[in-house]
C-alpha positions as CSV (number, residue, x, y, z in Angstrom):
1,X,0.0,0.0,0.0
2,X,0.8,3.5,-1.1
3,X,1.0,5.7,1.4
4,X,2.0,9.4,2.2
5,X,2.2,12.0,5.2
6,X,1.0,15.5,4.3
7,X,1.4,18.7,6.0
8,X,-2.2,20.3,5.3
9,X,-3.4,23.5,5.5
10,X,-6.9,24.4,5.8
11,X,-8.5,28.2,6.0
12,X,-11.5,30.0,6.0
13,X,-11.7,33.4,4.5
14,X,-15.0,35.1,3.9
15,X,-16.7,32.0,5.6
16,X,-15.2,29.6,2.0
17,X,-13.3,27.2,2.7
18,X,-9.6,27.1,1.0
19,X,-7.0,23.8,1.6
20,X,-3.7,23.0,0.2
21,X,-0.9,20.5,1.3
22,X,2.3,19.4,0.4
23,X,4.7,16.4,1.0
24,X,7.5,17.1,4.0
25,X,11.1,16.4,3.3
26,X,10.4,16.2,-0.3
27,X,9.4,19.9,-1.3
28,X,11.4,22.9,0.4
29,X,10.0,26.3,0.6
30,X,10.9,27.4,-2.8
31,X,8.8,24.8,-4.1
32,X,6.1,26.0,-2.1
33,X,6.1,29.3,-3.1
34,X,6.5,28.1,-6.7
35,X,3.6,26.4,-6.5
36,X,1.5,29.1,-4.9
37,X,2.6,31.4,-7.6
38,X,1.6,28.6,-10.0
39,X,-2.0,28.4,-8.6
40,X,-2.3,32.4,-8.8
41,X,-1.5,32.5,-12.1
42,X,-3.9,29.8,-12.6
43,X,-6.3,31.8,-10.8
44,X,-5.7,35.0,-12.7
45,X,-6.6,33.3,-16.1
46,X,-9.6,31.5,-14.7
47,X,-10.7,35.3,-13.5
48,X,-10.2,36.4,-17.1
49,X,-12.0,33.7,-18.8
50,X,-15.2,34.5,-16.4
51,X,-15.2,38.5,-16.9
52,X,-15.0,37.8,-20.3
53,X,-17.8,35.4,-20.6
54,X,-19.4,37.9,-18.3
55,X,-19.0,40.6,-20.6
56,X,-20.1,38.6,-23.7
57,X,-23.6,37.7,-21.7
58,X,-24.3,41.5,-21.0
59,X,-23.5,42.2,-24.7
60,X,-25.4,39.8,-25.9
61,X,-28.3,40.6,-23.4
62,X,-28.0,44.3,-24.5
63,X,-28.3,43.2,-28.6
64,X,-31.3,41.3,-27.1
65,X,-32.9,44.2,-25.7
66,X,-32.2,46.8,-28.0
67,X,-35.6,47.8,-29.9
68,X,-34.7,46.7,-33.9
69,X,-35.8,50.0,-35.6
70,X,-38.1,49.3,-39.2
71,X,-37.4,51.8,-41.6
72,X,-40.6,53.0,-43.0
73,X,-40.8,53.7,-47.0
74,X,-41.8,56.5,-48.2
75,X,-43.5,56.3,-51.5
C-alpha cells in the first residue's frame, strides 16, 4: 500500500473554505512558493475567462434588448 504524510493546510476566508498541502522532506519552501505562484496565475486566467464570458452575456443581453428599428418607405 501506497501511502504518504501530508502537512495540510486548511482556511477559512470570507466564511469559503480554501486547503492545500504538500509532502515534508520532499518539497522545500521554494517549491512551495513556486507552486503558490503557479495556482495564482492559474487563478488570474480563470478570472479572465469568467469576466469575459461575463461581458459577452451583457452584450449579448443588451443586442437582445435593443428595440430593432423598421425603416418606414416612403413612397
Amino acid at each position: 500500500m501506497n501511502q504518504k504524510i501530508l502537512c495540510h493546510f486548511e482556511m477559512l476566508v470570507n466564511e469559503k473554505y480554501f486547503e492545500f498541502n504538500f509532502q515534508p522532506g520532499i518539497t522545500n519552501f521554494e517549491d512551495i512558493y513556486a507552486a503558490l505562484e503557479a495556482f495564482k496565475k492559474e487563478i488570474d486566467v480563470l478570472q479572465e475567462r469568467a469576466l469575459e464570458a461575463d461581458r459577452k452575456a451583457k452584450e449579448e443581453a443588451a443586442a437582445n434588448e435593443s428595440p430593432v428599428v423598421e425603416a418606414e418607405v416612403m413612397a
